[in-house]
Every structure is written in C-alpha cells, then in structure tokens.
gemmi code that builds the backbone of each chain (N, CA, C; Angstrom):
import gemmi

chains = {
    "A": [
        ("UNK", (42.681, 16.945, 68.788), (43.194, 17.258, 67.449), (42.739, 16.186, 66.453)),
        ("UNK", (42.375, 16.753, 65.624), (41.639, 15.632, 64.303), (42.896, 15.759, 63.110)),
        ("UNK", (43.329, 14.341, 63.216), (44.867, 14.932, 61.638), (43.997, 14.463, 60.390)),
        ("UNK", (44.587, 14.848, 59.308), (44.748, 14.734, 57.999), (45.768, 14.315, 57.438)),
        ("UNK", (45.957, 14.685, 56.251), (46.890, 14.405, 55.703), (46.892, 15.005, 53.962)),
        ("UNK", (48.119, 15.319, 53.425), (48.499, 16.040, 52.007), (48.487, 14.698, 51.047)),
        ("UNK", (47.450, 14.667, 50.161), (46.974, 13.709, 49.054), (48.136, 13.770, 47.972)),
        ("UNK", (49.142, 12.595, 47.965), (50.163, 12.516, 46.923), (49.161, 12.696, 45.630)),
        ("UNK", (47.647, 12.300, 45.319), (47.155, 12.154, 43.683), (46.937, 13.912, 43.669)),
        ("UNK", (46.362, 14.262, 44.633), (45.445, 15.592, 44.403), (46.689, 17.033, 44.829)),
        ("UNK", (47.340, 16.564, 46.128), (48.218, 17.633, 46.099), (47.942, 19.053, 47.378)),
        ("UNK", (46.401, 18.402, 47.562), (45.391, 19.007, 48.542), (45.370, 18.421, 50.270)),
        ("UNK", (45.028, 19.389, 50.926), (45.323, 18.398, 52.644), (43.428, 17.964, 52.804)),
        ("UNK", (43.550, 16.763, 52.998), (42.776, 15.633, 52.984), (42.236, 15.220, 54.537)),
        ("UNK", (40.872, 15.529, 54.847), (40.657, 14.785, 56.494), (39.404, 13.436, 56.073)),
        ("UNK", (39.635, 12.487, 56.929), (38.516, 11.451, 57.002), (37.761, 11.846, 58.048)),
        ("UNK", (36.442, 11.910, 57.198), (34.980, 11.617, 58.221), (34.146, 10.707, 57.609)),
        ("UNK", (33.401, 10.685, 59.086), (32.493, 9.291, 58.826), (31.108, 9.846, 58.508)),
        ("UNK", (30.416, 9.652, 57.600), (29.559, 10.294, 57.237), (27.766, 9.872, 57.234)),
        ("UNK", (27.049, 9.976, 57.522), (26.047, 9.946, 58.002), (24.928, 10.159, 57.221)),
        ("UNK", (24.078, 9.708, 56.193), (23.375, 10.542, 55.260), (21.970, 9.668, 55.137)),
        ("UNK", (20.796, 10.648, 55.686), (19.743, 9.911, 55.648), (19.419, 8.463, 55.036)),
        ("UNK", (18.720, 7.464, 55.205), (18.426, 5.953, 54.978), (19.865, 5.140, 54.483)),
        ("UNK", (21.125, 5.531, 54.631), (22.500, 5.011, 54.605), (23.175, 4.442, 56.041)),
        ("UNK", (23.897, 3.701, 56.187), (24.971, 3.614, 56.957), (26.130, 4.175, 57.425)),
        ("UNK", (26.607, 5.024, 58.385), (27.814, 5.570, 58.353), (28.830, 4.913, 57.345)),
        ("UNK", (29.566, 5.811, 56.702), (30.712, 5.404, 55.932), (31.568, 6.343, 56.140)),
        ("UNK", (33.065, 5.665, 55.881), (34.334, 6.715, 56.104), (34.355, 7.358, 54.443)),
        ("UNK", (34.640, 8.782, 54.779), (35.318, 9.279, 53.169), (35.533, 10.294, 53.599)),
        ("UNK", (37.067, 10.476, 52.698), (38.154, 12.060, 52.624), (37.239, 12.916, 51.815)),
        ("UNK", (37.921, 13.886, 52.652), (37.356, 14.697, 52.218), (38.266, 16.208, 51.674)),
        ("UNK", (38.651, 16.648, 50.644), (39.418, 17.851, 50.553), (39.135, 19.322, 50.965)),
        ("UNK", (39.651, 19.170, 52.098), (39.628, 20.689, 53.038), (39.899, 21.480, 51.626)),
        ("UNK", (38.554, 22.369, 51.543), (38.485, 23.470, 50.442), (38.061, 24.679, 51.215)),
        ("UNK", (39.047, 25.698, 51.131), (38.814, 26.452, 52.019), (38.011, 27.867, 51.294)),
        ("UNK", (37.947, 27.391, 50.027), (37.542, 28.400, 48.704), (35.784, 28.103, 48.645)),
        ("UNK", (35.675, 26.895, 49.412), (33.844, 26.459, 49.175), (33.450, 26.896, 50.485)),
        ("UNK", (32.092, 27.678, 50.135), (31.329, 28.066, 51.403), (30.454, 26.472, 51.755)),
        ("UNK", (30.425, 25.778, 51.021), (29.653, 24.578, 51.243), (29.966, 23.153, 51.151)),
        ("UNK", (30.233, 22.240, 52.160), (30.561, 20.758, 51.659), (30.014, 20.275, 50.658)),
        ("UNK", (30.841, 19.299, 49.676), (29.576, 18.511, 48.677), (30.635, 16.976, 48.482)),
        ("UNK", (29.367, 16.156, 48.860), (29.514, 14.845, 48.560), (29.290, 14.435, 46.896)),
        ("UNK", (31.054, 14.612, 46.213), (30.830, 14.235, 44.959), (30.485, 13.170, 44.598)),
        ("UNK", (29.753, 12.775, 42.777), (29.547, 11.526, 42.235), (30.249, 9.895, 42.909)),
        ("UNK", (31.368, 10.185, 43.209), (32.611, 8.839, 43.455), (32.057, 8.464, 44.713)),
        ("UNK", (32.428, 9.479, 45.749), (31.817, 9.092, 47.072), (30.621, 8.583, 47.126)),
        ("UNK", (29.594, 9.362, 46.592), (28.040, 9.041, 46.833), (27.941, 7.327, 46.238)),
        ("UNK", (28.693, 6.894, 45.015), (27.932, 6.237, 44.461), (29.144, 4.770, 45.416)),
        ("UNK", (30.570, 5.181, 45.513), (31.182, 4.473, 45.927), (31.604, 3.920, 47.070)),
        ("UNK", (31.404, 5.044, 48.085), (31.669, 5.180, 49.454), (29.829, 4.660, 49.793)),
        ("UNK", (29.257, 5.700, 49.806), (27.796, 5.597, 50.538), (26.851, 5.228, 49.595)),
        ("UNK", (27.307, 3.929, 48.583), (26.165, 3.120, 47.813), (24.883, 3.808, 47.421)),
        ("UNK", (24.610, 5.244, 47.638), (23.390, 5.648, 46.501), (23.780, 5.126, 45.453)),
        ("UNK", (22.092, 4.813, 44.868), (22.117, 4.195, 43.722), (22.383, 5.445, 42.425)),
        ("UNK", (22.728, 4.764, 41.184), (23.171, 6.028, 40.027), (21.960, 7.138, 39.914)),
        ("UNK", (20.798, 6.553, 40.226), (19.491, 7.516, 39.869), (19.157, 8.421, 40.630)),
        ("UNK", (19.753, 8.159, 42.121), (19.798, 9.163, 42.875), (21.203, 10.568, 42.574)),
        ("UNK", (21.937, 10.465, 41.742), (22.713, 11.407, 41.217), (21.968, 12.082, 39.892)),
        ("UNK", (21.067, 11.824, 39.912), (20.584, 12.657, 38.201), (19.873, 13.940, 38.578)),
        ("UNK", (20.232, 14.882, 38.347), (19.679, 15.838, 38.307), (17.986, 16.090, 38.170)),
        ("UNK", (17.581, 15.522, 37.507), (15.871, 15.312, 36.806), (15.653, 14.967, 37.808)),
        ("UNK", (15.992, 14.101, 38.662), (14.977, 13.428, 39.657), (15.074, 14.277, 40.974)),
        ("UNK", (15.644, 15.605, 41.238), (15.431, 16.014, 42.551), (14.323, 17.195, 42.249)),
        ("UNK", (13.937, 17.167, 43.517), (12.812, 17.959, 43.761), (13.788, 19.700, 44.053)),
        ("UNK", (12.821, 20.215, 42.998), (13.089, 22.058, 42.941), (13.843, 22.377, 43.906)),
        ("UNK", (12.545, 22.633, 45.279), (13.454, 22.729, 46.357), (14.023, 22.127, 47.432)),
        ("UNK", (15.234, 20.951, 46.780), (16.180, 20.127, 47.192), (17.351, 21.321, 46.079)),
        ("UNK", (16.997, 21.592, 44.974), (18.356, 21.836, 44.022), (18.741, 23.107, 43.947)),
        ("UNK", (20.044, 23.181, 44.244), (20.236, 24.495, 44.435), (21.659, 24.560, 42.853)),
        ("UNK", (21.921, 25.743, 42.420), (22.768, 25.969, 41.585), (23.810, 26.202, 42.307)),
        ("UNK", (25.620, 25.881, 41.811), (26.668, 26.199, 42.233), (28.085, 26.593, 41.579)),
        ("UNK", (28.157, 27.605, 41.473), (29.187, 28.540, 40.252), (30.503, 28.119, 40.649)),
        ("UNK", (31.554, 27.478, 40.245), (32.792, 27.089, 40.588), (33.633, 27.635, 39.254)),
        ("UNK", (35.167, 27.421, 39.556), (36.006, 27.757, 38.507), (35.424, 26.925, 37.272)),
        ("UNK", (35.159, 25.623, 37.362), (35.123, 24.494, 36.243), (32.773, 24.903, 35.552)),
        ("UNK", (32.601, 25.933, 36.389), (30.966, 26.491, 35.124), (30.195, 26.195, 36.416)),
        ("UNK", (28.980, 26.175, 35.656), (28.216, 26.324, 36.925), (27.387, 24.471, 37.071)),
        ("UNK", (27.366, 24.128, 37.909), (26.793, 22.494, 38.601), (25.772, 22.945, 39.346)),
        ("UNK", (24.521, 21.882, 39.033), (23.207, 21.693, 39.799), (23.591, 20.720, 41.265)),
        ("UNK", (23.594, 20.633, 42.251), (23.325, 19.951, 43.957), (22.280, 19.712, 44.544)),
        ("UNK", (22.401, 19.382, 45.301), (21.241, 18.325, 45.837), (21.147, 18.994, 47.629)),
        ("UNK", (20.180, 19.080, 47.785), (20.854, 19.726, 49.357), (20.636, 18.583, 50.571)),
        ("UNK", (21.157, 17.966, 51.478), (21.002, 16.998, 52.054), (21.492, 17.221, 53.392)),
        ("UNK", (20.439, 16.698, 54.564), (21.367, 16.617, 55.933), (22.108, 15.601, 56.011)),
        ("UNK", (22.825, 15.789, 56.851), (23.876, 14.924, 56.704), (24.858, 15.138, 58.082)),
        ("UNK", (25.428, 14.281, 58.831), (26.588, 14.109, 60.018), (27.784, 14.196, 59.901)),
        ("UNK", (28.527, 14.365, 60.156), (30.221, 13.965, 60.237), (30.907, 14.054, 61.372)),
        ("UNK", (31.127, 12.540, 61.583), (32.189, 12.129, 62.913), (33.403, 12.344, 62.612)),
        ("UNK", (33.920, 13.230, 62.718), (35.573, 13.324, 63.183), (36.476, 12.697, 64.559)),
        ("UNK", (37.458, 11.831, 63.917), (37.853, 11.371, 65.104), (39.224, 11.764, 65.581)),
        ("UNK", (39.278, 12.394, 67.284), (40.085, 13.311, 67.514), (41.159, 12.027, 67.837)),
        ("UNK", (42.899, 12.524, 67.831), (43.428, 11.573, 68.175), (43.416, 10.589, 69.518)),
        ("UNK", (42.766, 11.743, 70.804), (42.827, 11.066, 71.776), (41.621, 10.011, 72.231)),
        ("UNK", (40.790, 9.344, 70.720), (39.486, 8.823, 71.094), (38.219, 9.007, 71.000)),
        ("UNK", (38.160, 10.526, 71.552), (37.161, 11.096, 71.130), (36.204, 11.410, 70.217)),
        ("UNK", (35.415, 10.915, 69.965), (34.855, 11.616, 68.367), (33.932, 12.643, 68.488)),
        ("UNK", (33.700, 13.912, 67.325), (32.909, 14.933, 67.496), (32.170, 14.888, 65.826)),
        ("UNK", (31.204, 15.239, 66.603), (29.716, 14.831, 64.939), (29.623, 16.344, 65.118)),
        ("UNK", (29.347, 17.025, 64.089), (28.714, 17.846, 63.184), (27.322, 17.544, 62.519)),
        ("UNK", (26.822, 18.537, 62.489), (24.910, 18.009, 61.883), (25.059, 19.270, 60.860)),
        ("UNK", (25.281, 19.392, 59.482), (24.929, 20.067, 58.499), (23.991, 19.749, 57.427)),
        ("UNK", (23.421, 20.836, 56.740), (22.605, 20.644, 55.400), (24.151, 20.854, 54.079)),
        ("UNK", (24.203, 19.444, 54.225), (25.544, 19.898, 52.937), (24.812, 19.278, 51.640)),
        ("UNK", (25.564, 19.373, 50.553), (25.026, 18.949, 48.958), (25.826, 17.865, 48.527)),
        ("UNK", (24.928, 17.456, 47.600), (25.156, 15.863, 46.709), (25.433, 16.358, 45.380)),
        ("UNK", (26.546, 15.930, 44.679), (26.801, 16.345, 43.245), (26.169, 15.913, 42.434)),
        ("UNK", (25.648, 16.405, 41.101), (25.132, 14.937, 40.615), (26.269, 14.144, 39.982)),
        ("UNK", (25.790, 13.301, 38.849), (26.852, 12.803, 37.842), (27.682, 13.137, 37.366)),
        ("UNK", (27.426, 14.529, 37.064), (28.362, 14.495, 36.262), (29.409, 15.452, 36.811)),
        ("UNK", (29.879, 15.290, 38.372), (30.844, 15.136, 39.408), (32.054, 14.542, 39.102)),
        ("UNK", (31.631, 13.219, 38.873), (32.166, 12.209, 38.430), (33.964, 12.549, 38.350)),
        ("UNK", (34.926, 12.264, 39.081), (36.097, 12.143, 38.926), (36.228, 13.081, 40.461)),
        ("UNK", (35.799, 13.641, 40.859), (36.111, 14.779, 41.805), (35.861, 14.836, 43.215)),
        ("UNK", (36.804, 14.761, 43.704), (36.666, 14.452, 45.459), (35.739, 14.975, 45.676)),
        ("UNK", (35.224, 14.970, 47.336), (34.292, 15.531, 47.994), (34.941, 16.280, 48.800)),
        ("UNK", (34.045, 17.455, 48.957), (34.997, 18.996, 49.522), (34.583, 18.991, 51.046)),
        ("UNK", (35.291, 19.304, 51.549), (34.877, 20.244, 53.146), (34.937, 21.717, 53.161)),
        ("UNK", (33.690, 22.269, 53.025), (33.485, 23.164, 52.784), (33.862, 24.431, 54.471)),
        ("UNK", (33.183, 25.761, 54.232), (33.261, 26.575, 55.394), (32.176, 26.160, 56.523)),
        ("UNK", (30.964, 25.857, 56.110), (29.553, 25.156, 56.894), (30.162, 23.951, 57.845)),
        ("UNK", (31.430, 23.332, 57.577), (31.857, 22.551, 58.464), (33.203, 23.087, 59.027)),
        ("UNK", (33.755, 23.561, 58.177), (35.224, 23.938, 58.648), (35.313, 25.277, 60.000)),
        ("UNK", (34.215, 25.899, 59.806), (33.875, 27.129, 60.931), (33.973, 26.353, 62.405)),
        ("UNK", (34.051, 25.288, 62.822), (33.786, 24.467, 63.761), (35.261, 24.843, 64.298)),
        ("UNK", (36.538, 24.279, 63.097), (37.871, 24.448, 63.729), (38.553, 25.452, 63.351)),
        ("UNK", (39.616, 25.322, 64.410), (40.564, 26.391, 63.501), (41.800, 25.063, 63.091)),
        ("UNK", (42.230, 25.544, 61.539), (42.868, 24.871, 60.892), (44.550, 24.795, 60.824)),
        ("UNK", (45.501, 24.285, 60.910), (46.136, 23.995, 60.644), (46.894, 23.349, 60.049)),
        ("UNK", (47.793, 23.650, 58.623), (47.997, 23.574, 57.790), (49.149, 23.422, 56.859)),
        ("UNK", (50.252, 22.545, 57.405), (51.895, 22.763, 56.946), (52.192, 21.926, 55.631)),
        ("UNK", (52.017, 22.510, 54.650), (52.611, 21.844, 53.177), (53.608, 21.260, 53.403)),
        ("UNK", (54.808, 21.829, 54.204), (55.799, 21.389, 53.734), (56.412, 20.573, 54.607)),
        ("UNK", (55.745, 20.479, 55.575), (55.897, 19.320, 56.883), (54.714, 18.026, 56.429)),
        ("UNK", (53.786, 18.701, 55.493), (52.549, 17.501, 54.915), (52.077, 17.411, 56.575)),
        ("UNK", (51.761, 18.341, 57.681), (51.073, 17.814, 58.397), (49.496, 18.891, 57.863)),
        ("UNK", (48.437, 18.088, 58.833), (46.814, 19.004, 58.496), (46.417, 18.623, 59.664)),
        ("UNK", (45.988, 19.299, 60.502), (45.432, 19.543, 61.077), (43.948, 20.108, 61.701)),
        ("UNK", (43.038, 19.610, 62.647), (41.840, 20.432, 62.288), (41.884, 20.512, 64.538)),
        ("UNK", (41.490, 22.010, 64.360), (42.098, 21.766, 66.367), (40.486, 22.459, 66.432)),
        ("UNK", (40.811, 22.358, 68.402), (39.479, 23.586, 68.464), (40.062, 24.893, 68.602)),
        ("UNK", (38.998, 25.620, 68.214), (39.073, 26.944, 68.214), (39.596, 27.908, 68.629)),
    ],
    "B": [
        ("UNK", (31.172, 18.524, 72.077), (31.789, 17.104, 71.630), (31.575, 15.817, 72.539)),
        ("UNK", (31.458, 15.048, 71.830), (30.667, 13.581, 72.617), (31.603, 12.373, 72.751)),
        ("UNK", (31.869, 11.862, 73.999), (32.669, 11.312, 74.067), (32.341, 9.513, 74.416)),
        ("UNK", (32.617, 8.514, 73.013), (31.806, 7.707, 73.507), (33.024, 6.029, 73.005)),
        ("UNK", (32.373, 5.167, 73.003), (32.895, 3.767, 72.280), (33.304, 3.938, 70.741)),
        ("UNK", (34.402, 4.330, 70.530), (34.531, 4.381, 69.047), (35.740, 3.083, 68.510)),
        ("UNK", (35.561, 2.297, 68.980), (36.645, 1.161, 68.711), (36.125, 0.489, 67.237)),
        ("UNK", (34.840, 0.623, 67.270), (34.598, 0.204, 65.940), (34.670, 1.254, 64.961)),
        ("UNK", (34.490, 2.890, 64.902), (34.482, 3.767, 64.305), (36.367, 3.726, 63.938)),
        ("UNK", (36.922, 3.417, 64.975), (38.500, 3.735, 64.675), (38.891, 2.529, 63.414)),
        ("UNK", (38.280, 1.126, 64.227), (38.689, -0.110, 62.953), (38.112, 0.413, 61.483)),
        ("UNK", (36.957, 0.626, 61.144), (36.354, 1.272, 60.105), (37.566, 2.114, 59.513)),
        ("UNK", (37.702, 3.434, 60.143), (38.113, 4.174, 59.822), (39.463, 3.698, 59.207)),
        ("UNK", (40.419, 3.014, 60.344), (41.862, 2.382, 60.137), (41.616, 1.505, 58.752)),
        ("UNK", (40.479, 0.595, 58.655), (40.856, -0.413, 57.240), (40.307, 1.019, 55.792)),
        ("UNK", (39.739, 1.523, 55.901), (39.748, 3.173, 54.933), (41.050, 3.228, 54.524)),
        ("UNK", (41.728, 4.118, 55.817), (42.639, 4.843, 55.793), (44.044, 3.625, 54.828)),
        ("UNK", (43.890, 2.535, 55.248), (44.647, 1.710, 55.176), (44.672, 1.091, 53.628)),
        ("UNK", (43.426, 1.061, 52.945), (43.394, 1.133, 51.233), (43.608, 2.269, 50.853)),
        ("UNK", (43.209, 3.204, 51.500), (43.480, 5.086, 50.976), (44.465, 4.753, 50.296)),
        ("UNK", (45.712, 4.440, 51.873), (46.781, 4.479, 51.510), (47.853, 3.402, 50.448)),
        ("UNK", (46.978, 2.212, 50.328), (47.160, 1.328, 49.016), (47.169, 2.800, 47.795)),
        ("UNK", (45.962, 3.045, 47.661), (45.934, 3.821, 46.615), (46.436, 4.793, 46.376)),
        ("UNK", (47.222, 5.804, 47.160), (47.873, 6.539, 46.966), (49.762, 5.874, 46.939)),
        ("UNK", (49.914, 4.608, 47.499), (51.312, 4.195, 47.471), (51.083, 3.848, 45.784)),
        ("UNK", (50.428, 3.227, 45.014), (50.182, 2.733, 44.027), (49.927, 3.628, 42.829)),
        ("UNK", (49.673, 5.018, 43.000), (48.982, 5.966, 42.625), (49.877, 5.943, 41.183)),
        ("UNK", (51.045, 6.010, 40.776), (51.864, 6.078, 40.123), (51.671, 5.062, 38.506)),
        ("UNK", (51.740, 4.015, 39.125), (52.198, 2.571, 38.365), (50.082, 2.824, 37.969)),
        ("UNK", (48.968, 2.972, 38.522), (48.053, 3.019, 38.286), (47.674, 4.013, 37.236)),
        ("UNK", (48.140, 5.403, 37.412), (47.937, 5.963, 36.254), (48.855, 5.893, 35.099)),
        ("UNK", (49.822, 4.979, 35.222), (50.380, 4.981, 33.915), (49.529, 4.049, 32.973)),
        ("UNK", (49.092, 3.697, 33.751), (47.910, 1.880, 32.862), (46.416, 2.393, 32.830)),
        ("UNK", (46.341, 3.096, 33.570), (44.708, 3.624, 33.851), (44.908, 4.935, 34.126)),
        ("UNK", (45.100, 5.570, 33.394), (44.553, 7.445, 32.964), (42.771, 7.547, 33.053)),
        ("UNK", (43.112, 8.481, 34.124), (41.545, 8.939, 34.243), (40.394, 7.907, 34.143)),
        ("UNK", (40.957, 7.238, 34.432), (39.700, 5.450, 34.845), (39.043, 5.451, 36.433)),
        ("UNK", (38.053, 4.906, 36.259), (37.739, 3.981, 37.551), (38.383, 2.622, 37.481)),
        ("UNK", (39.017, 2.721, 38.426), (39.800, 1.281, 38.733), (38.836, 0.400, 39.722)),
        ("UNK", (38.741, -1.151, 39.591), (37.948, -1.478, 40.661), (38.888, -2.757, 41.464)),
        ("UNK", (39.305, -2.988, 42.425), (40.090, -4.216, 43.274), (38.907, -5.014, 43.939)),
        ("UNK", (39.623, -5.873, 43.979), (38.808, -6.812, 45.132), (39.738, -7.134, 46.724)),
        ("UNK", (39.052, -7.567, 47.583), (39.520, -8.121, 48.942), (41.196, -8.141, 48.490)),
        ("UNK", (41.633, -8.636, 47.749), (43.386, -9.008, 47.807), (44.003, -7.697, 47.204)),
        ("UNK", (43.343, -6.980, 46.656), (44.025, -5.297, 45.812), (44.494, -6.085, 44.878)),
        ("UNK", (43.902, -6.452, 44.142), (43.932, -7.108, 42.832), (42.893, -6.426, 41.574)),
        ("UNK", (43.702, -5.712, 40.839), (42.795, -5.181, 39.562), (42.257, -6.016, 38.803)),
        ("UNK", (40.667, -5.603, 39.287), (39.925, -6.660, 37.996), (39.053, -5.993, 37.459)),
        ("UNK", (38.890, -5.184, 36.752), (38.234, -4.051, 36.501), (38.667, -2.788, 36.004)),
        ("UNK", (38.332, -2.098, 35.076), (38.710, -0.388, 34.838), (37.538, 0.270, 33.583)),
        ("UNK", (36.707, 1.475, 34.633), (35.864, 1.923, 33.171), (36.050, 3.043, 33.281)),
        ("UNK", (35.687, 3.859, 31.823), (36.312, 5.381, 31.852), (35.323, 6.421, 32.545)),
        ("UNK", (33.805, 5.757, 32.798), (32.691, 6.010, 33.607), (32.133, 6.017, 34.458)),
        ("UNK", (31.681, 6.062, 35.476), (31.063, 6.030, 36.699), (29.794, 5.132, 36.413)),
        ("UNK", (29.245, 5.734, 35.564), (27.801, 5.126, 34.708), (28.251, 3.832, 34.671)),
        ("UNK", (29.353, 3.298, 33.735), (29.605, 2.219, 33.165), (30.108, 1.201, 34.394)),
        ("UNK", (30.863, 1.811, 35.619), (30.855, 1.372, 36.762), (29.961, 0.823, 37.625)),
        ("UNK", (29.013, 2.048, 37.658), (27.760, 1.234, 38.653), (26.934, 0.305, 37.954)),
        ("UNK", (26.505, -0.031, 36.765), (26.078, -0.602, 35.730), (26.605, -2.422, 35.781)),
        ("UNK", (27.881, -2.231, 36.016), (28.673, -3.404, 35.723), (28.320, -3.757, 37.407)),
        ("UNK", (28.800, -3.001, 38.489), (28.700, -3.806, 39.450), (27.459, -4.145, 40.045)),
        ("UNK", (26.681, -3.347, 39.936), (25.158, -3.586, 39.899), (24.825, -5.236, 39.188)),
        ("UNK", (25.049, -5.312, 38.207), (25.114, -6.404, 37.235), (25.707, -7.742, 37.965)),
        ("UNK", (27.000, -7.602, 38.626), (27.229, -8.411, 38.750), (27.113, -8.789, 40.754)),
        ("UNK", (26.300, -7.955, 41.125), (25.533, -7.715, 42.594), (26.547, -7.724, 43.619)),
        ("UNK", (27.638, -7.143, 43.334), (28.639, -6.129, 44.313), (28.828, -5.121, 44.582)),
        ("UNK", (28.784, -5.051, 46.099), (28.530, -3.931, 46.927), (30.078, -3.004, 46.830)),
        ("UNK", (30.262, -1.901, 47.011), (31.416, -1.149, 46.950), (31.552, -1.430, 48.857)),
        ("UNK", (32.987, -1.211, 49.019), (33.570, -1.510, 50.338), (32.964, -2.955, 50.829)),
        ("UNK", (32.005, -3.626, 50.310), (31.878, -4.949, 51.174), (32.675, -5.883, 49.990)),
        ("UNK", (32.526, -6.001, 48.715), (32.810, -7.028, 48.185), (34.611, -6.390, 47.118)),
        ("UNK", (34.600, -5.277, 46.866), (35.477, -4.430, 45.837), (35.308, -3.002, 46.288)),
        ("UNK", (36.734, -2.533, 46.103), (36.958, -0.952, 46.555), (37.151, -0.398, 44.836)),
        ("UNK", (36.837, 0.962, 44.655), (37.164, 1.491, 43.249), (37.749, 2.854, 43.904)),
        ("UNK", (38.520, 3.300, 42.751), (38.868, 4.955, 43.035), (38.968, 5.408, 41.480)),
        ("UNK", (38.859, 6.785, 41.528), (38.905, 7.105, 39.997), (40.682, 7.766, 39.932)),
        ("UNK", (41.330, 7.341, 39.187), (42.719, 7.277, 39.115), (42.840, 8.566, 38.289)),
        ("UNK", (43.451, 9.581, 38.610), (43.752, 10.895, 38.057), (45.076, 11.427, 38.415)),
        ("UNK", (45.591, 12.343, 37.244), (46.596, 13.325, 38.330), (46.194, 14.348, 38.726)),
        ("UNK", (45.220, 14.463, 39.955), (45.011, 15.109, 40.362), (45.218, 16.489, 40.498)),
        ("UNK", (46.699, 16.703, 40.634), (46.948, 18.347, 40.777), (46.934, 19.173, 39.315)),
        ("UNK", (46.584, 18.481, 38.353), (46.216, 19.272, 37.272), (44.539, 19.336, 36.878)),
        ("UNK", (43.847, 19.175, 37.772), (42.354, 19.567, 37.798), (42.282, 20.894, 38.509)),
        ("UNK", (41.107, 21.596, 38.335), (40.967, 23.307, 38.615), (39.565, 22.720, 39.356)),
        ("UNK", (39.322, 22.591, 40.346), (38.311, 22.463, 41.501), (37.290, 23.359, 41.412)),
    ],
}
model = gemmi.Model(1)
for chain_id, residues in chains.items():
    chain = gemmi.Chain(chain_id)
    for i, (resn, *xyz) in enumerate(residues, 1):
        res = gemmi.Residue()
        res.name, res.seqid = resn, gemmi.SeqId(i, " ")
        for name, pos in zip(("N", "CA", "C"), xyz):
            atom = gemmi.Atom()
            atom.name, atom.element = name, gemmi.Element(name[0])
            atom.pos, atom.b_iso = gemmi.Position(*pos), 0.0
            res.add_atom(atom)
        chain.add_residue(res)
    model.add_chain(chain)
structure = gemmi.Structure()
structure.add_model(model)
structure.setup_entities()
C-alpha cells in the first residue's frame, strides 16, 4: 500500500513520488491525484524547485515541435513539454515500485500549481480514497 | 514491482515529507503575510525571502548561487481550494 495524504492548502489527496527525469537526480515531489487528467504534468514550482531545471527550460519557445503538445483544462488551453520520466512509489512495507512514463513539463506560466498524477500513472492502482477519514490510498489492483 | 535498499529513498523522502508538513502546519499564519507569494526558508525554516514570481525567484536565487532543497526550500503559498485546476 502506497499512502497519501488530504492537502490542508489545496483540499486535494496528495501522494509523494520520487521522480526521475532525464540528466536530473531523483527528487521527492507531491503530487495531486487528479483523477480528471488523462496525463501527469510536472508543474512550473516543481520543475524549477523540486528538480532544479533551469527557468529556460520552462519557456515554451525553446521546445522542439515535436516535444509540445497542447492541453485544454478548465483554466484555457496550456502548451507541455512531453518528457520520460520514473516514479518510485514507496509502499509502506519497504518496497518501492517505479513506473516508466512519457509524462509533461508545464511551462511558466504553471507557475503557482501543483503537479498532477494523472490516469497514465494512476491505471497502475486501484485507488482509495476517504475525505472524511483524510486517508489516500494507492493499492494494487 | 522491485524490491530493493530504499533506506536512503525513505530518509529523502521522510526529510520532504517532514517540511511538507512544516508547510502545511504553517500554511495559515503564511498566507496571511504572503498571499499568493513564493516564500523561500532556509536550513532553520526561517523566512528570508518572498516574490510574487517564479521568474523573480529563480533570478534571485540563481544570483545569489542557491540550490533549492540543498541550501533553501520555497513553496508558493496559496489558498488553494479556491483555484479551478
């Protein structure tokens, strides 16, 4: 069982993974179980705060065509970055389990907005989910 | 699933989890002083720092050649549950 936890700022159930992203170092960052995104995305905060890309690697101008894909959300439509990328989840009993996805990089102007766990990762578990106990859960299948 | 040495993945993870949770015990008293800021702490969780930018963030710490998680942690301070995702 991999726990989480319900984000007193955001209000959303929250899991840590360790994340993996070409010429970087693993780093830990939450991530908001979005069960509304078909796709993970490592927003502005994380990228620039968690996994030290530099600001120029968030600009839109500088990715190549096909790296950028368009992405229609409630808040208009945002340009991404498409990137492989790992995530170690660590189960309570020790264990850890990596994931290997092509997930996306926000650019800048992200900026304020967690990073999602999209369906491309979440298809792995089945979820569990108690608001009102604030437990989260991510089990196998 | 791979089952291997994660004692350092757990410490990692535990000192994370363990400012997370600075920042969310704090979450309160932070946005009353810092609305919609990047806040930045150092090693002691000591505010020394706040920009309304990300730009203006990496700029400054760049500048002053600190690494995020090795030298200062930042979070961008919001009330969250009134953003539309």
């Amino acid at each position: 069982m991999i726990s989480g936890y319900f984000s007193a700022t955001w209000g959303c159930p929250f899991v840590w993974a360790r994340l993996t992203v070409p010429g970087r170092p693993p780093e830990a960052v939450p991530f908001l179980i979005d069960t509304g995104s078909a796709t993970s995305i490592i927003h502005a905060n994380d990228a620039r705060m968690r996994l030290n890309l530099p600001i120029s690697e968030l600009e839109p101008a500088g990715w190549l065509p096909e790296d950028t894909v368009r992405r229609r959300g409630v808040a208009g439509v945002a340009l991404c970055r498409l990137m492989d990328a790992a995530l170690d989840f660590a189960h309570e009993d020790g264990a850890t389990e990596t994931i290997a996805e092509t997930i996306e990089l926000g650019g800048i102007g992200s900026e304020g907005l967690p990073s999602l766990l999209g369906w491309d990762v979440l298809r792995h578990f089945r979820l569990d989910l108690n608001a009102s106990r604030g437990s989260v859960a991510l089990l196998t299948p | 699933m791979v089952t291997r040495d994660v004692s350092e993945d757990l410490r990692e993870r535990e000192e994370a989890m363990a400012t997370w949770r600075w920042w969310e015990e704090h979450h309160e008293e932070l946005l009353a002083q810092y609305p919609e800021q990047f806040v930045v702490i150092n090693k002691e969780r000591e505010v020394i720092a706040s920009f309304h930018h990300l730009r203006d963030l990496s700029d400054a710490m760049d500048a002053k050649g600190l690494v995020f998680g090795k030298d200062v942690d930042a979070e961008f301070i919001t009330d969250g549950r009134r953003w539309r995702l």
